[in-house]
C-alpha positions, 0 to 999 in steps of 0.5 A, a space after each residue: 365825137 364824144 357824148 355829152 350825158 349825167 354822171 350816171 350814164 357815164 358810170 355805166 359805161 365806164 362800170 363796162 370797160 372791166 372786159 371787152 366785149 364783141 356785142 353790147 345792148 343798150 336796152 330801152 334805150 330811149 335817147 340812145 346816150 348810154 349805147 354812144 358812151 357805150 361805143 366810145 369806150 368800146 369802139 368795136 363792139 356791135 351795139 344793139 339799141 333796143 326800145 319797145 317804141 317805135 317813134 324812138 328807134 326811127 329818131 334815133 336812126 335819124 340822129 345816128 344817119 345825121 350825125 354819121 357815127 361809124 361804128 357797128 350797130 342795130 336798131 331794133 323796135 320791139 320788147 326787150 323780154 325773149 330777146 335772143 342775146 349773144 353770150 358773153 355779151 354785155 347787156 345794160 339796162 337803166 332807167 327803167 323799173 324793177 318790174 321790167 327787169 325782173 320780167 327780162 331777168 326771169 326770161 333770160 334765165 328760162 332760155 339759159 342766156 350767158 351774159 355780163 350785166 349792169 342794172 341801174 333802175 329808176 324805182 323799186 331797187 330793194 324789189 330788184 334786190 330781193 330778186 337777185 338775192 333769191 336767185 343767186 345773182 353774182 356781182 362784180 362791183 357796186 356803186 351809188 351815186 347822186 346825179 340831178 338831186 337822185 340817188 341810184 345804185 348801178 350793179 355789175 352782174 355776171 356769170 363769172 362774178 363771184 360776190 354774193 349780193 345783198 339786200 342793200 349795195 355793197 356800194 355804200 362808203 363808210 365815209 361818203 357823206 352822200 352816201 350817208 344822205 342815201 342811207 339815212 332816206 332809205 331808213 326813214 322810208 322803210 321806218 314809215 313803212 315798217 309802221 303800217 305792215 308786218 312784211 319781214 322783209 321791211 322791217 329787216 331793211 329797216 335794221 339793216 340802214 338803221 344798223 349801217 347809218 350807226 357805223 358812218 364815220 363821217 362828219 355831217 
Protein backbone atom coordinates (compact mmCIF):
# COMPACT_ATOMS: atom_id res chain seq x y z
CA UNK A 1 0.00 0.00 0.00
CA UNK A 2 1.84 3.09 -0.73
CA UNK A 3 1.43 6.56 1.61
CA UNK A 4 0.31 9.33 0.21
CA UNK A 5 2.50 12.34 2.30
CA UNK A 6 4.50 16.14 1.22
CA UNK A 7 7.73 16.44 -0.22
CA UNK A 8 9.26 16.84 2.97
CA UNK A 9 7.98 13.83 4.50
CA UNK A 10 9.21 11.82 1.37
CA UNK A 11 12.54 13.07 1.63
CA UNK A 12 13.19 11.98 5.16
CA UNK A 13 12.45 9.00 4.19
CA UNK A 14 14.22 8.75 1.22
CA UNK A 15 17.43 10.62 3.12
CA UNK A 16 17.03 7.03 4.96
CA UNK A 17 17.59 4.46 2.37
CA UNK A 18 21.80 5.61 2.42
CA UNK A 19 21.96 2.17 5.03
CA UNK A 20 19.69 -0.29 6.02
CA UNK A 21 18.44 -0.64 9.20
CA UNK A 22 17.13 -3.32 11.99
CA UNK A 23 14.94 -0.50 13.92
CA UNK A 24 13.73 2.78 12.96
CA UNK A 25 11.64 5.40 15.32
CA UNK A 26 9.58 7.75 14.07
CA UNK A 27 9.29 10.03 17.07
CA UNK A 28 6.35 12.41 17.95
CA UNK A 29 5.01 10.73 15.19
CA UNK A 30 1.58 12.33 15.34
CA UNK A 31 -0.33 11.14 11.92
CA UNK A 32 2.22 8.13 11.75
CA UNK A 33 3.01 9.20 7.81
CA UNK A 34 6.71 9.32 8.14
CA UNK A 35 7.12 5.71 10.04
CA UNK A 36 4.63 4.14 6.94
CA UNK A 37 7.06 5.96 4.30
CA UNK A 38 9.45 4.62 6.66
CA UNK A 39 8.32 1.28 6.25
CA UNK A 40 8.06 1.26 2.52
CA UNK A 41 11.43 1.91 2.01
CA UNK A 42 12.44 -0.45 4.85
CA UNK A 43 10.35 -3.12 4.54
CA UNK A 44 12.09 -5.16 7.53
CA UNK A 45 12.80 -3.14 9.84
CA UNK A 46 10.81 -2.58 13.31
CA UNK A 47 9.42 0.69 13.29
CA UNK A 48 8.80 2.02 16.69
CA UNK A 49 5.99 5.18 16.81
CA UNK A 50 6.45 7.25 19.35
CA UNK A 51 4.08 10.19 20.85
CA UNK A 52 3.81 11.87 24.05
CA UNK A 53 -0.14 11.60 23.22
CA UNK A 54 -1.95 9.22 24.02
CA UNK A 55 -5.31 9.77 21.92
CA UNK A 56 -2.84 9.68 19.03
CA UNK A 57 -1.12 6.28 19.77
CA UNK A 58 -4.67 4.72 20.16
CA UNK A 59 -5.75 6.56 16.49
CA UNK A 60 -3.29 5.36 14.92
CA UNK A 61 -3.46 1.88 16.22
CA UNK A 62 -6.86 1.95 15.22
CA UNK A 63 -5.62 2.97 11.46
CA UNK A 64 -2.74 0.68 11.34
CA UNK A 65 -5.57 -2.32 12.89
CA UNK A 66 -7.88 -1.17 9.95
CA UNK A 67 -5.82 -0.58 7.34
CA UNK A 68 -4.07 -4.33 7.99
CA UNK A 69 -0.52 -3.04 7.26
CA UNK A 70 1.81 -6.09 7.98
CA UNK A 71 4.76 -5.26 8.94
CA UNK A 72 6.86 -5.19 12.46
CA UNK A 73 5.90 -2.19 14.75
CA UNK A 74 5.17 -0.68 18.40
CA UNK A 75 3.40 1.72 19.47
CA UNK A 76 4.30 3.43 22.41
CA UNK A 77 2.43 6.84 24.25
CA UNK A 78 4.74 8.54 26.26
CA UNK A 79 8.00 11.23 26.25
CA UNK A 80 10.25 10.66 23.70
CA UNK A 81 13.46 12.03 26.09
CA UNK A 82 15.21 8.86 27.99
CA UNK A 83 14.06 6.63 25.44
CA UNK A 84 15.90 3.48 25.54
CA UNK A 85 17.06 3.09 21.62
CA UNK A 86 18.58 0.45 20.10
CA UNK A 87 22.04 1.32 18.61
CA UNK A 88 22.91 1.37 15.15
CA UNK A 89 19.28 2.09 14.80
CA UNK A 90 17.64 4.92 12.59
CA UNK A 91 15.60 7.58 14.88
CA UNK A 92 13.65 10.49 12.92
CA UNK A 93 12.34 13.47 14.38
CA UNK A 94 10.15 16.29 12.36
CA UNK A 95 7.86 18.61 12.81
CA UNK A 96 8.54 19.28 15.99
CA UNK A 97 10.72 22.35 17.86
CA UNK A 98 14.38 22.98 18.45
CA UNK A 99 13.68 23.01 22.25
CA UNK A 100 12.63 19.10 22.02
CA UNK A 101 15.25 18.28 20.08
CA UNK A 102 18.02 19.47 21.86
CA UNK A 103 16.22 17.97 25.18
CA UNK A 104 16.31 14.51 23.35
CA UNK A 105 19.59 15.24 22.11
CA UNK A 106 21.13 16.13 25.34
CA UNK A 107 19.66 12.81 27.04
CA UNK A 108 20.42 10.74 24.44
CA UNK A 109 24.20 11.67 24.74
CA UNK A 110 24.00 11.20 28.66
CA UNK A 111 23.05 7.38 28.30
CA UNK A 112 26.00 7.39 25.33
CA UNK A 113 23.11 6.01 22.76
CA UNK A 114 24.78 5.13 19.06
CA UNK A 115 22.31 5.96 16.40
CA UNK A 116 22.04 7.59 12.79
CA UNK A 117 19.85 10.62 12.83
CA UNK A 118 17.40 12.95 10.69
CA UNK A 119 16.11 16.06 11.92
CA UNK A 120 13.84 18.40 10.25
CA UNK A 121 12.39 20.97 12.88
CA UNK A 122 9.46 23.35 12.32
CA UNK A 123 11.05 26.52 14.20
CA UNK A 124 14.13 27.54 15.81
CA UNK A 125 16.69 25.88 13.21
CA UNK A 126 19.84 28.13 13.89
CA UNK A 127 19.37 27.26 17.75
CA UNK A 128 19.46 23.75 16.73
CA UNK A 129 22.28 24.57 14.54
CA UNK A 130 24.40 26.00 17.26
CA UNK A 131 23.95 23.04 19.15
CA UNK A 132 25.12 20.41 17.09
CA UNK A 133 27.93 22.67 16.00
CA UNK A 134 28.99 22.90 19.72
CA UNK A 135 28.66 19.62 20.23
CA UNK A 136 30.38 18.32 17.41
CA UNK A 137 27.52 16.60 15.52
CA UNK A 138 28.48 14.81 12.25
CA UNK A 139 26.47 14.97 9.00
CA UNK A 140 26.13 12.78 6.13
CA UNK A 141 24.05 14.78 3.72
CA UNK A 142 21.66 18.13 3.83
CA UNK A 143 19.04 19.51 2.19
CA UNK A 144 16.58 22.34 1.77
CA UNK A 145 13.50 22.49 0.39
CA UNK A 146 10.08 24.21 -0.20
CA UNK A 147 7.08 22.24 0.80
CA UNK A 148 3.34 23.99 1.07
CA UNK A 149 4.86 27.64 0.94
CA UNK A 150 7.74 26.66 3.91
CA UNK A 151 11.29 26.19 3.83
CA UNK A 152 12.82 23.27 5.83
CA UNK A 153 16.43 22.15 6.05
CA UNK A 154 16.46 18.07 6.92
CA UNK A 155 19.88 17.12 8.28
CA UNK A 156 21.33 13.29 8.29
CA UNK A 157 23.27 12.83 11.27
CA UNK A 158 25.27 10.10 12.78
CA UNK A 159 28.39 8.31 14.35
CA UNK A 160 29.85 7.54 11.54
CA UNK A 161 29.77 10.78 9.42
CA UNK A 162 32.27 12.61 8.74
CA UNK A 163 31.37 16.41 7.72
CA UNK A 164 31.43 19.09 10.22
CA UNK A 165 28.44 20.76 10.49
CA UNK A 166 27.74 24.57 10.07
CA UNK A 167 25.89 27.21 11.26
CA UNK A 168 23.94 27.55 8.08
CA UNK A 169 23.15 23.93 5.65
CA UNK A 170 25.45 22.98 3.58
CA UNK A 171 22.50 22.19 1.61
CA UNK A 172 21.72 25.37 0.03
CA UNK A 173 22.59 25.13 -3.92
CA UNK A 174 24.51 27.89 -5.51
CA UNK A 175 22.02 27.63 -8.41
CA UNK A 176 18.80 26.79 -6.85
CA UNK A 177 16.61 29.75 -7.06
CA UNK A 178 14.36 28.65 -4.13
CA UNK A 179 17.32 28.22 -2.44
CA UNK A 180 18.18 31.79 -3.02
CA UNK A 181 14.45 32.75 -1.71
CA UNK A 182 15.33 30.88 1.52
CA UNK A 183 18.76 32.79 1.83
CA UNK A 184 17.40 35.92 1.06
CA UNK A 185 14.61 35.51 4.18
CA UNK A 186 17.08 34.09 6.35
CA UNK A 187 19.13 37.68 5.57
CA UNK A 188 16.28 39.96 6.24
CA UNK A 189 15.28 37.92 9.43
CA UNK A 190 18.56 38.02 11.13
CA UNK A 191 19.10 41.96 9.71
CA UNK A 192 16.07 42.91 11.58
CA UNK A 193 17.33 41.09 14.33
CA UNK A 194 20.72 42.42 14.29
CA UNK A 195 19.27 46.10 14.89
CA UNK A 196 17.66 45.48 18.01
CA UNK A 197 20.53 43.07 19.99
CA UNK A 198 24.47 42.87 19.96
CA UNK A 199 24.15 38.82 20.21
CA UNK A 200 27.35 37.78 17.95
CA UNK A 201 25.78 34.88 17.04
CA UNK A 202 22.96 37.24 15.04
CA UNK A 203 25.21 39.19 13.64
CA UNK A 204 27.33 36.49 12.37
CA UNK A 205 24.45 34.81 10.67
CA UNK A 206 23.70 37.90 9.29
CA UNK A 207 27.02 37.92 7.34
CA UNK A 208 27.11 34.59 6.59
CA UNK A 209 23.55 34.99 4.35
CA UNK A 210 24.38 38.48 3.44
CA UNK A 211 28.08 36.93 2.28
CA UNK A 212 26.20 33.60 0.66
CA UNK A 213 23.28 35.59 -0.95
CA UNK A 214 26.69 37.38 -2.97
CA UNK A 215 27.54 34.26 -4.42
CA UNK A 216 24.00 33.04 -6.42
CA UNK A 217 24.66 32.40 -9.70
CA UNK A 218 21.05 32.36 -10.45
CA UNK A 219 19.03 34.51 -12.48
CA UNK A 220 16.08 36.03 -10.39
Amino acid sequence: MLVKASTRLNRISKLSTQKQYQHIYDLCCDHGLLGLLLHEAHPQAHIHFIDIKKHIINELEQKLDKSKFDFNFTLKARDICGLDIFDHSLVCLAGVGANLIIKFLEKSMNLNQQFDLIICCNQHIHKLRKFLFDHQFKVYCEEVLLCQNQFYEIISLGPHADKEISLISSGISLCNNQHLEYVSQQQNYFATKAHHTDDQTVHSLLERYTSLKRKFICTE
